[in-house]
C-alpha positions in Angstrom: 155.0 138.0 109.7 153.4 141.3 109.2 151.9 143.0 112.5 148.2 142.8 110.8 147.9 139.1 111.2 149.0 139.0 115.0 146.3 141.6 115.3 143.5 139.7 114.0 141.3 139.1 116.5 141.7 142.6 118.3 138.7 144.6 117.9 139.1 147.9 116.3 136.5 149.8 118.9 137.6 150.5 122.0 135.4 149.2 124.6 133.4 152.2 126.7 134.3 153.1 130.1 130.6 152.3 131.6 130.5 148.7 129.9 134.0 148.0 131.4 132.8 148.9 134.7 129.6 146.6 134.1 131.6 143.7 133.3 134.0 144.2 136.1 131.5 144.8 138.7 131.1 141.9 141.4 128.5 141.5 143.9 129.6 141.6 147.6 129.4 138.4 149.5 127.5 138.3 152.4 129.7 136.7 155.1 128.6 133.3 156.6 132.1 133.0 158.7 131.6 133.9 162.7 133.0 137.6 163.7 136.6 137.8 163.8 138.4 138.5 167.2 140.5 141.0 167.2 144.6 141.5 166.4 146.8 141.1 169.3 150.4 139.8 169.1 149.6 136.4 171.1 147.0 135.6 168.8 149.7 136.2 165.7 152.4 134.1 167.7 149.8 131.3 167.9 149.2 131.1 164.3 152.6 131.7 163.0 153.6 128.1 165.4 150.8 126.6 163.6 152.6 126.8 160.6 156.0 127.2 161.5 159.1 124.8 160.2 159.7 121.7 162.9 163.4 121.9 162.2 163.5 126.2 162.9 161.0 127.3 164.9 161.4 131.0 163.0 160.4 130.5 159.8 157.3 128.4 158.2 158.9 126.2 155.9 157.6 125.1 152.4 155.6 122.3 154.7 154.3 125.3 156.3 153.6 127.3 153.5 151.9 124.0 151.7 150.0 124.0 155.0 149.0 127.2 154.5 147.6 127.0 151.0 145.3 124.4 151.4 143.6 126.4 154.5 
């Protein structure tokens, strides 16, 4: 197979710089979610248990981590 025909569908002019940046542009999202309290280690502790493994209380566990994903 000769290189040409897996080029086919590339177009021979290189997009500009300013259309790129158009196209990749995305509007910020105004958050709807309440203010977020801030860091402290408790607070991490609390949330890691949420999701941490039944069987080892030190690691979150793929039930965990399935937990997780679906938020």
């Amino acid at each position: 197979m000769r290189l040409s025909s897996l080029l086919c569908c590339v177009s021979n002019t290189p997009a500009r710089s300013d259309e790129a940046d158009e196209i990749n542009k995305v509007a910020p999202k105004e958050s709807q979610e309440a203010p977020t309290e801030p860091y402290t280690p408790q607070r991490a502790q609390v949330l890691f248990n949420s999701f941490a493994d039944e069987d080892d209380s030190d690691v979150i566990g793929p039930g965990g981590l399935e937990k997780l994903s679906k938020g």
